[in-house]
N, C-alpha and C positions, 0 to 999 in steps of 0.2 A: 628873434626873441631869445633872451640867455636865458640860464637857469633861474636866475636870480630876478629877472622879471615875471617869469614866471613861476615862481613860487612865492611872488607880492601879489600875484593876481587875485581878486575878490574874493572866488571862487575856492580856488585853491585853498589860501587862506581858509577859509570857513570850513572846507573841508578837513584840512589838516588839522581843526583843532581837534584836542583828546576828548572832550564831550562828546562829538559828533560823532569819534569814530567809536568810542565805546558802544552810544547809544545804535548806530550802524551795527556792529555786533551784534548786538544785544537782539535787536530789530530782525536780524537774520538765522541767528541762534532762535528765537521765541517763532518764525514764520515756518524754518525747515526741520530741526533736528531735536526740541525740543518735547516729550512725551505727547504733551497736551499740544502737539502743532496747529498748524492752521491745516496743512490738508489732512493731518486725521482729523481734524473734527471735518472737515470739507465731507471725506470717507464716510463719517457717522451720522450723517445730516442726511447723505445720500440713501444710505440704510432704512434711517427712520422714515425717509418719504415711502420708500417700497413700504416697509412694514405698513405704516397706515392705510395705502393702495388698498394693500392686499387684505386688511381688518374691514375696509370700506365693503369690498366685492364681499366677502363672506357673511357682512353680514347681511347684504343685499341676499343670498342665497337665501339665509337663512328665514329670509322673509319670505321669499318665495315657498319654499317648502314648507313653510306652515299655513299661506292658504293652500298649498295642493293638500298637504293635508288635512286642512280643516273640507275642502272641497270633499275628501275621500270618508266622509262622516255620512253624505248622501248617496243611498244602496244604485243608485242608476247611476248618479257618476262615476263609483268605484267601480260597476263593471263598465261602462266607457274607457276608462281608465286602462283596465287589464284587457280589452282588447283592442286597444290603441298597441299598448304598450309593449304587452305581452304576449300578445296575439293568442288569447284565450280565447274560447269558442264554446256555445252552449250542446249540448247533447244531439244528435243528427243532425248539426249544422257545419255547412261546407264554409272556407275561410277562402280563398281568391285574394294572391297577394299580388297586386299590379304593380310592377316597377315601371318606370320612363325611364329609356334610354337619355344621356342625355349630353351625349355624345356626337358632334356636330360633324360630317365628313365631309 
């Protein structure tokens, strides 16, 4: 194949025209180096999924901590509560703190 058949070939041709190749620029300018690219926004899209995760979990928390708090409004649970948590203990009362081993040999 000479040059000259191959630069009659379909392909080529359509290639070679200045439309294609502009728009081919254009196409790879707007995909790689342009401010507003495709992978910054790819970048920013990635972000925004985190963010929302993370707005999702907190506000789950937030839920949670307002029934333990509304729970700690009842005087037998709040002290359930402090000696769960705190290991509070009332007046000549002895506290026994049992750990498991849990450690397998």
């Amino acid at each position: 194949m000479t040059f000259k058949e191959f630069k009659e070939h379909e392909i080529v041709s359509f290639i070679n025209n200045r439309y294609v190749i502009i728009f081919l620029l254009f196409l790879i300018w707007m995909l790689f180096f342009d401010e507003n690219s495709y992978m910054n926004h790819r970048e920013l899209d990635k972000e925004i999924d985190k963010i929302e995760k993370t707005n999702v979990y907190y506000k789950n928390e937030i839920n949670h901590d307002n029934k333990t708090i509304n729970n700690l409004n009842d005087p037998d649970s709040l002290e359930k509560f402090a000696r769960e948590e705190y290991k509070m203990k009332r007046k000549e009362e002895d506290i026994y703190i049992i750990e498991f081993d849990t450690i397998k040999e």
